[in-house]
N, C-alpha and C positions, 0 to 999 in steps of 0.2 A: 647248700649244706654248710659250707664252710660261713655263712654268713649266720647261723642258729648258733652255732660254737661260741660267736664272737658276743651273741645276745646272752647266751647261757652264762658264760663267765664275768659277763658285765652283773647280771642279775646276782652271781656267787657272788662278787665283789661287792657290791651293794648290801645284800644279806649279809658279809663277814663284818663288813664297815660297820651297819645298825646291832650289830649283834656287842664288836665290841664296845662301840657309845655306851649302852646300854649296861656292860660289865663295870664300865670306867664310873658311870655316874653312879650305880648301884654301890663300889666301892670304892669312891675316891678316896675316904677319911683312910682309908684302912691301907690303901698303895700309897700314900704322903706318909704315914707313919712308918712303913719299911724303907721305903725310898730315905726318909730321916736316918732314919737305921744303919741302915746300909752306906751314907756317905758317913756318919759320926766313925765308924768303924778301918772306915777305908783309910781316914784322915788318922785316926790312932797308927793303924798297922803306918800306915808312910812317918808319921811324927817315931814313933818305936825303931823305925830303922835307919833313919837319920842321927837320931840319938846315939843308937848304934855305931853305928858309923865312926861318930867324933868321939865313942870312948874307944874304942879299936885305935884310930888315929893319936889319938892325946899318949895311951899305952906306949906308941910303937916311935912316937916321938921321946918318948920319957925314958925308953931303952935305948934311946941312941946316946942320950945328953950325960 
């Protein structure tokens, strides 16, 4: 019994695997264009709060002097 389980989940894995190949090749173009997306943005928010940052800093330097 316990050796069917081990055939049945291999067969699942196999079936998940072909399924998502399948998703990925069907829409590469279209997960490369979010995945684009998605770092341009990531790179804005982190560039915005480093900016951040050095005018809080320059501010609290310029209150001291």
């Amino acid at each position: 019994m316990t050796n069917l389980r081990g055939w049945s989940a291999l067969l699942v894995g196999a079936m998940l695997g072909a399924a998502a190949t399948i998703y990925y090749m069907n829409n590469e173009q279209g997960m490369k264009t979010q995945y684009r997306r998605v770092r341009a943005k990531s790179r804005r928010v982190v560039d915005d709060l480093i900016n951040g940052q050095d005018e809080d800093i320059n501010e609290m330097l310029r209150g001291q002097g």
